[in-house]
N, CA, C and O atoms as a DFTB+ gen file, in Angstrom:
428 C
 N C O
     1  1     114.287      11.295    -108.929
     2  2     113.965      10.536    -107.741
     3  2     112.463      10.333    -107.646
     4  3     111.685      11.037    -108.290
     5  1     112.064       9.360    -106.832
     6  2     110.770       9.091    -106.821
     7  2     110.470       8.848    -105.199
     8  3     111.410       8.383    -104.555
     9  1     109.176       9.141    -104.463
    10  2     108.792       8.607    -103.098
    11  2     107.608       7.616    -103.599
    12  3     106.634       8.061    -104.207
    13  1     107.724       6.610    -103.378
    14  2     106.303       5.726    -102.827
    15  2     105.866       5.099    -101.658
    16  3     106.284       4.293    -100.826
    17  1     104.976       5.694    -101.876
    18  2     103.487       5.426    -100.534
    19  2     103.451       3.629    -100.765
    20  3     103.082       3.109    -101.817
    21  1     103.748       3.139     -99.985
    22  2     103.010       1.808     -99.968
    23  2     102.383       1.356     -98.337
    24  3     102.872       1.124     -97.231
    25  1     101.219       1.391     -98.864
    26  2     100.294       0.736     -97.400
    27  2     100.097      -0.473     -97.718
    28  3      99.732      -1.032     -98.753
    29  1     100.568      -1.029     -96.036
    30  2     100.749      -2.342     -95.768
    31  2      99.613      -3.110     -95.146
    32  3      98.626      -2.523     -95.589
    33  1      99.361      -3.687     -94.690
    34  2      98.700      -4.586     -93.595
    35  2      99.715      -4.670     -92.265
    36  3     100.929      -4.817     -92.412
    37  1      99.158      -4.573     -91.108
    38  2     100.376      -4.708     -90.082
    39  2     100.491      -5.940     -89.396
    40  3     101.066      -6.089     -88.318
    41  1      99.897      -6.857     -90.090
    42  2     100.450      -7.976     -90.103
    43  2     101.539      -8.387     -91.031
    44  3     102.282      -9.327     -90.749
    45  1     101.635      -7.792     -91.990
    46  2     102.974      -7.729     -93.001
    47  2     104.232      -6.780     -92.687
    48  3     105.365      -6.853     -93.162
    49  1     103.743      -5.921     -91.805
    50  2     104.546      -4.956     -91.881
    51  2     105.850      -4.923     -91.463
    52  3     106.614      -4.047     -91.867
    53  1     106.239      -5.903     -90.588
    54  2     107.864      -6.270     -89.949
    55  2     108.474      -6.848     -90.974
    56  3     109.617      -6.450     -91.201
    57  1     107.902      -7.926     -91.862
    58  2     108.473      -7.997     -92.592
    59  2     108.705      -7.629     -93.718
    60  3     109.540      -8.201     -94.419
    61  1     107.958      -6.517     -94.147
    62  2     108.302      -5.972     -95.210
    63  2     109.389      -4.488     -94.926
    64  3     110.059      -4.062     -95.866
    65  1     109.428      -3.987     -93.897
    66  2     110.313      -3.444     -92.984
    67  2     111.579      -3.556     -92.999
    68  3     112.380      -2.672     -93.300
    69  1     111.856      -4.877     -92.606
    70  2     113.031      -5.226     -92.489
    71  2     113.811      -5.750     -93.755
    72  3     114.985      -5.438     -93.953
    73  1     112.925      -6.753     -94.798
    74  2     112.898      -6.670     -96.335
    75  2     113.668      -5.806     -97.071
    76  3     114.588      -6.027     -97.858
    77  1     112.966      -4.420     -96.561
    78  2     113.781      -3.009     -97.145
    79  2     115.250      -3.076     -97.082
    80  3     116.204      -3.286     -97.832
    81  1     114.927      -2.718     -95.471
    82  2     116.497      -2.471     -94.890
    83  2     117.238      -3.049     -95.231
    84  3     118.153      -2.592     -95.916
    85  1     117.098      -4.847     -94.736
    86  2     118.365      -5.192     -95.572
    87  2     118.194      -5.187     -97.029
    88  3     118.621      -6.248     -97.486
    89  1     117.697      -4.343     -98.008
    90  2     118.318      -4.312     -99.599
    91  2     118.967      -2.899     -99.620
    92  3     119.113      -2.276    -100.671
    93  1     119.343      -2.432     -98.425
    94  2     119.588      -0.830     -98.556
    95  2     118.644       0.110     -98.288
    96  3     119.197       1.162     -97.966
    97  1     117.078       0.211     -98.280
    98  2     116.308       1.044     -98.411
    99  2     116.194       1.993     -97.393
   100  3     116.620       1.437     -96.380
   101  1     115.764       3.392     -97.065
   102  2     115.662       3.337     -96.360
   103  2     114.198       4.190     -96.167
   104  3     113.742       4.971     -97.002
   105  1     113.462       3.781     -94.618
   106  2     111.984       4.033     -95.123
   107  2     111.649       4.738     -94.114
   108  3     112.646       4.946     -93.423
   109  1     110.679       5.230     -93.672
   110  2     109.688       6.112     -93.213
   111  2     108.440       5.491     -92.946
   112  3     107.617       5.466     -93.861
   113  1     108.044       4.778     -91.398
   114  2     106.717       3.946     -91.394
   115  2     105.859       5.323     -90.287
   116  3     106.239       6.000     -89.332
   117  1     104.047       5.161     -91.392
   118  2     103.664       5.694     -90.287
   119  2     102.516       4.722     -90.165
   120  3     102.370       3.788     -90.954
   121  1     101.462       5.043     -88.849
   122  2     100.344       4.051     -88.594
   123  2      99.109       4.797     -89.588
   124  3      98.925       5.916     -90.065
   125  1      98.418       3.514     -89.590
   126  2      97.299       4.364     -90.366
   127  2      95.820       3.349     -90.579
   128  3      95.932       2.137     -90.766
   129  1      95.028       3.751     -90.544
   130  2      94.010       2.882     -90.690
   131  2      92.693       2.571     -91.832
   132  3      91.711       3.306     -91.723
   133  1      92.684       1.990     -92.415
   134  2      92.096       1.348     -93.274
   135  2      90.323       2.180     -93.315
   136  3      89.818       2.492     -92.236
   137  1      89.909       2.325     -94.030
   138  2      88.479       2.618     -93.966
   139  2      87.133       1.736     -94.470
   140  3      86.052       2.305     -94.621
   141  1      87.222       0.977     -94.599
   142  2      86.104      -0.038     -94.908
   143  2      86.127      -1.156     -93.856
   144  3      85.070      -1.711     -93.557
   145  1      87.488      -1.572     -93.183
   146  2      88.033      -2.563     -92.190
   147  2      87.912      -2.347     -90.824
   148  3      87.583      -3.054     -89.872
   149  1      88.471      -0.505     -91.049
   150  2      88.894       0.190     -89.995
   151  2      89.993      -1.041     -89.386
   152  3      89.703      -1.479     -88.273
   153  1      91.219      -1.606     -90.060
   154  2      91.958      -2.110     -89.366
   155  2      93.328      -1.071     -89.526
   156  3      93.609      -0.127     -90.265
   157  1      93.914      -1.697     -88.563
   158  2      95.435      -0.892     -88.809
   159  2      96.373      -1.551     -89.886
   160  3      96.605      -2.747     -90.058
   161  1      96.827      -0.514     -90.530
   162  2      97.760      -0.334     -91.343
   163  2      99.145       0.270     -91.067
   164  3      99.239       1.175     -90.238
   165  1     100.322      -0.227     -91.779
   166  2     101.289       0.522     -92.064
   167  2     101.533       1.154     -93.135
   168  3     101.409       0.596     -94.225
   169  1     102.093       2.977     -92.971
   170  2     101.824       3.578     -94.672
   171  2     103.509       3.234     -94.621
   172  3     104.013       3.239     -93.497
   173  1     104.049       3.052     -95.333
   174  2     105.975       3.288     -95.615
   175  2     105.926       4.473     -96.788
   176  3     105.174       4.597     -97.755
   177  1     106.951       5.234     -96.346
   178  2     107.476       6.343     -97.544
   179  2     108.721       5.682     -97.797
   180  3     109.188       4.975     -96.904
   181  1     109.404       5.825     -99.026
   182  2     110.504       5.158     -99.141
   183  2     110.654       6.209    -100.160
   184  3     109.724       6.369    -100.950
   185  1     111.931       7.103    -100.262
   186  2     112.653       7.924    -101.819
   187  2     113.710       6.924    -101.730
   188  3     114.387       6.457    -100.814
   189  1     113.605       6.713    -103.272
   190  2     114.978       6.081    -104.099
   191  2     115.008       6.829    -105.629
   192  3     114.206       7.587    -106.175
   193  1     116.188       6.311    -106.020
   194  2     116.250       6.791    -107.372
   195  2     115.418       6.036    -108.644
   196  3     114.925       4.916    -108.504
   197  1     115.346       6.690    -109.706
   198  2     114.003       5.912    -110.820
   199  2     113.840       4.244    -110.757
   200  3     112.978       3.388    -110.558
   201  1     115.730       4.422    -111.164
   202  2     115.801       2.765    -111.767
   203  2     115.539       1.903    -110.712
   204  3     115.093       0.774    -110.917
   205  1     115.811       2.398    -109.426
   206  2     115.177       1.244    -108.351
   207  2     114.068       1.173    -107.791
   208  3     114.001       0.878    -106.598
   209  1     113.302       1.351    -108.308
   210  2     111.407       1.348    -108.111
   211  2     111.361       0.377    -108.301
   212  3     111.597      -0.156    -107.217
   213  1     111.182      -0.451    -109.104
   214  2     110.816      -1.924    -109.417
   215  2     111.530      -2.788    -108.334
   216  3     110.856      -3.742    -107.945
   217  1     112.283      -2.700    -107.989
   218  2     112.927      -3.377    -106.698
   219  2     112.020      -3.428    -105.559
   220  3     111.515      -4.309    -104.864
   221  1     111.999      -2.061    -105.630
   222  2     110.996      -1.526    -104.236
   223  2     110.022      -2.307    -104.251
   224  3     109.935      -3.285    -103.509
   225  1     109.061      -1.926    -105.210
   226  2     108.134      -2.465    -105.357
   227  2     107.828      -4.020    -105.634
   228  3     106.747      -4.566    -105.412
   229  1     108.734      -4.501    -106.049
   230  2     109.229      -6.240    -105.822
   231  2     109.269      -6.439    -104.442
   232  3     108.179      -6.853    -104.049
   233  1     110.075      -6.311    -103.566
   234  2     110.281      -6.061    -102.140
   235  2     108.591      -6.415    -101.310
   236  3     108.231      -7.396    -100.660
   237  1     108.026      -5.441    -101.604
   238  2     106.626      -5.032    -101.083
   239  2     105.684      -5.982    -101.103
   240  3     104.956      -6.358    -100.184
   241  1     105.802      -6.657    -103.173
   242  2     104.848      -7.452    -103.601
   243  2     105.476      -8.739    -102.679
   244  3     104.925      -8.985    -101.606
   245  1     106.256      -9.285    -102.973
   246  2     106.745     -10.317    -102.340
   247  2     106.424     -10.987    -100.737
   248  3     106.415     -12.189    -100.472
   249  1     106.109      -9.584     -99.548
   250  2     106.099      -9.852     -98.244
   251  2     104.543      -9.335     -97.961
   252  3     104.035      -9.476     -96.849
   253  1     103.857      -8.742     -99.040
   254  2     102.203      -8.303     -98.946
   255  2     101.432      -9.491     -99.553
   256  3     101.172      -9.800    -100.716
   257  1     101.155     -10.049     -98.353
   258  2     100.213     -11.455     -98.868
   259  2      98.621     -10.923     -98.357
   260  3      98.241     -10.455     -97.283
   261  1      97.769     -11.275     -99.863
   262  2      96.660     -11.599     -99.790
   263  2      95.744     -12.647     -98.814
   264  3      95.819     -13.864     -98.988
   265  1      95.018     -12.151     -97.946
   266  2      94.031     -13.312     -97.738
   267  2      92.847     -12.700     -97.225
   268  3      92.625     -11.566     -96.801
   269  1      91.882     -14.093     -97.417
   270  2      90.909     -13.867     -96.953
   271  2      90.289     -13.856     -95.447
   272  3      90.873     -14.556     -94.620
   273  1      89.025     -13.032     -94.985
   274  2      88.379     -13.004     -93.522
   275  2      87.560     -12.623     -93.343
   276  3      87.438     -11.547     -93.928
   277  1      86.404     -13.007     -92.536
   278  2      85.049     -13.033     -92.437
   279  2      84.666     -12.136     -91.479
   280  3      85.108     -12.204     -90.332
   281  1      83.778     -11.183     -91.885
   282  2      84.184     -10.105     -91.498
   283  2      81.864      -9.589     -91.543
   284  3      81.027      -9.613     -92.445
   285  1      81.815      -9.227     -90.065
   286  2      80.236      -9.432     -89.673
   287  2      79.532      -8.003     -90.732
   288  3      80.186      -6.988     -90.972
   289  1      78.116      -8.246     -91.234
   290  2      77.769      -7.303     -91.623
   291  2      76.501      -7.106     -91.402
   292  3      75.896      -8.177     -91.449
   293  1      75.542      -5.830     -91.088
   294  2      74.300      -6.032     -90.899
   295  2      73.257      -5.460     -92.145
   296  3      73.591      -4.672     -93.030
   297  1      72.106      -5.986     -91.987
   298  2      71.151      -6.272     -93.094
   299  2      69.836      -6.226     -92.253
   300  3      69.745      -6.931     -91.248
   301  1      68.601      -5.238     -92.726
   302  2      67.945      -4.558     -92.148
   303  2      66.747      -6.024     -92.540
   304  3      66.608      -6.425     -93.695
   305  1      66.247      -6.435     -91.745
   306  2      64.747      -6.739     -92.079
   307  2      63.391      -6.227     -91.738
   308  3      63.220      -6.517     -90.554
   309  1      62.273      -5.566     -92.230
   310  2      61.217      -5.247     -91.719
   311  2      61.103      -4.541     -91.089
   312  3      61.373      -3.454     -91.600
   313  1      60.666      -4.453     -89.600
   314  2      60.728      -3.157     -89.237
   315  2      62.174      -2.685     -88.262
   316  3      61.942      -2.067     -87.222
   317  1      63.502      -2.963     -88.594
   318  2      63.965      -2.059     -88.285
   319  2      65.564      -3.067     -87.694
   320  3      66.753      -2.760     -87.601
   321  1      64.682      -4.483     -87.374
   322  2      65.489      -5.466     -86.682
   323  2      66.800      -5.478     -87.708
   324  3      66.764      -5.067     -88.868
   325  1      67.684      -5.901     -87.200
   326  2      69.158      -6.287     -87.262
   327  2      69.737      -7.245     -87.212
   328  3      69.839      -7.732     -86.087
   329  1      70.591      -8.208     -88.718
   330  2      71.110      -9.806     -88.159
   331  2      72.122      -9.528     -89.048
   332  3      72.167      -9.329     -90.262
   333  1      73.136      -9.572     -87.918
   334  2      74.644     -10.014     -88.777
   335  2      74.696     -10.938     -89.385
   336  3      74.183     -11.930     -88.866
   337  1      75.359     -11.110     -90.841
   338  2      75.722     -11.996     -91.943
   339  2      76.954     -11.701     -91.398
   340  3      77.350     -10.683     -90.830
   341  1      77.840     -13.394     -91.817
   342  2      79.464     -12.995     -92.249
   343  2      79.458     -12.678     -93.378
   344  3      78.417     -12.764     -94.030
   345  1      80.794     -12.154     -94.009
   346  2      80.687     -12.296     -95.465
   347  2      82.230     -12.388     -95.571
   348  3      82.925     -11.581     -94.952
   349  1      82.610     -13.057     -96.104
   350  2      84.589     -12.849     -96.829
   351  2      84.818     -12.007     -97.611
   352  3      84.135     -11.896     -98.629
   353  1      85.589     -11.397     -97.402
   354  2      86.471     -10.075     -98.095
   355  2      87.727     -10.571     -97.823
   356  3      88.079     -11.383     -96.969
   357  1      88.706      -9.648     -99.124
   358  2      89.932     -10.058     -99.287
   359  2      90.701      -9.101     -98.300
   360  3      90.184      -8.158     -97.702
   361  1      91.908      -9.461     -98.231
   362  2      92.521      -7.971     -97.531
   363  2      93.965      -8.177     -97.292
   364  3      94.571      -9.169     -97.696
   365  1      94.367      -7.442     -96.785
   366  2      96.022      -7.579     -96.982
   367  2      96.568      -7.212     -98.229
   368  3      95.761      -6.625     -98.949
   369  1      97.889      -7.410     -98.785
   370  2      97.938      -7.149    -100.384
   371  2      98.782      -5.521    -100.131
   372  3      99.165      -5.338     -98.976
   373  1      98.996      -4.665    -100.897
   374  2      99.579      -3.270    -100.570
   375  2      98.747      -3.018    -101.317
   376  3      98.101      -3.841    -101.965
   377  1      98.545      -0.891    -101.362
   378  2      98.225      -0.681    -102.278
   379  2      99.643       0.489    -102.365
   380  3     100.003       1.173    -101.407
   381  1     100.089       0.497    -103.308
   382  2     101.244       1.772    -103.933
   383  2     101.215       2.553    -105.261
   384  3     100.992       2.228    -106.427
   385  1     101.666       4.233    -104.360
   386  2     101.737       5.096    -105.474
   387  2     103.223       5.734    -105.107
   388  3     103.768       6.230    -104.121
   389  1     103.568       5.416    -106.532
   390  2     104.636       6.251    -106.846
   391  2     104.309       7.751    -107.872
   392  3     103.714       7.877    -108.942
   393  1     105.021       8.768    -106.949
   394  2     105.484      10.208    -107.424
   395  2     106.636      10.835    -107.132
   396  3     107.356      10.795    -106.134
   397  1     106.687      11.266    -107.878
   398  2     108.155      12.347    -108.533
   399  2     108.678      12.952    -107.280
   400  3     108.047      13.367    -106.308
   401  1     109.415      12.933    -107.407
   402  2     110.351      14.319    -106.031
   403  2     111.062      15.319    -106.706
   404  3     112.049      15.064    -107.395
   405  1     110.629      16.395    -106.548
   406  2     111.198      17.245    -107.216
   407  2     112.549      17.880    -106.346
   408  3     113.581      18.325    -106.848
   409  1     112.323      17.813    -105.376
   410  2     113.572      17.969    -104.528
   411  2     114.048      17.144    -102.753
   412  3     113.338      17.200    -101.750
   413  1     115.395      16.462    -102.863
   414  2     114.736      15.623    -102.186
   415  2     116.203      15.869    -101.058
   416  3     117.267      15.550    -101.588
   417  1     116.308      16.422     -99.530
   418  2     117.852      16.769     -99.004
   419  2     116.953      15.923     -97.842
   420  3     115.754      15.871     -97.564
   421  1     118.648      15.052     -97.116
   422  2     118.582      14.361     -95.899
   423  2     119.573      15.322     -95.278
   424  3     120.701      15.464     -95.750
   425  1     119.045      16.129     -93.975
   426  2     120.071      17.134     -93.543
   427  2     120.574      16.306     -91.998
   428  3     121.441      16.808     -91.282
């Protein structure tokens, strides 16, 4: 058996949610937040068996869309003053790790 971590965007996250469910899955969402964005995220745990990882992870890729957003940054001039630049960064997208379960009971 395997669990994977996949963090979402929570703008993706209903539908990748529900995605699951109806293929059978069944998942584990917690909140969580991003550190460079500081936006919110959804983490999903999901255990399935080996051969259906690639599903999973099909599932995920499919409803985790990339995009871009301009996003303020500051940049020091001289003595000390402060002027936000935008700049675009990508975001959204999952990131997932799959690991082993060495033992895995739904009581």
């Amino acid at each position: 058996m395997k669990l994977i971590y996949a963090i979402v965007s929570n703008d993706d996250s209903s539908i990748v949610s529900s995605s699951l469910t109806k293929a059978g899955f069944f998942t584990t969402k917690l909140a969580s937040t991003g550190g460079f964005l500081m936006a919110g995220n959804t983490t999903f745990m999901i255990a399935t068996e080996d051969e259906k990882v690639d599903t999973v992870i099909e599932i995920i890729t499919k409803y985790s869309k990339r995009r871009t957003q301009m996003v303020p940054t500051s940049t020091a001039y001289g003595m000390g003053a402060f002027n936000a630049f935008p700049v675009e960064v990508s975001v959204g997208g999952a990131t997932i790790f799959v690991t082993n379960i060495e033992r895995f009971e739904k009581v």
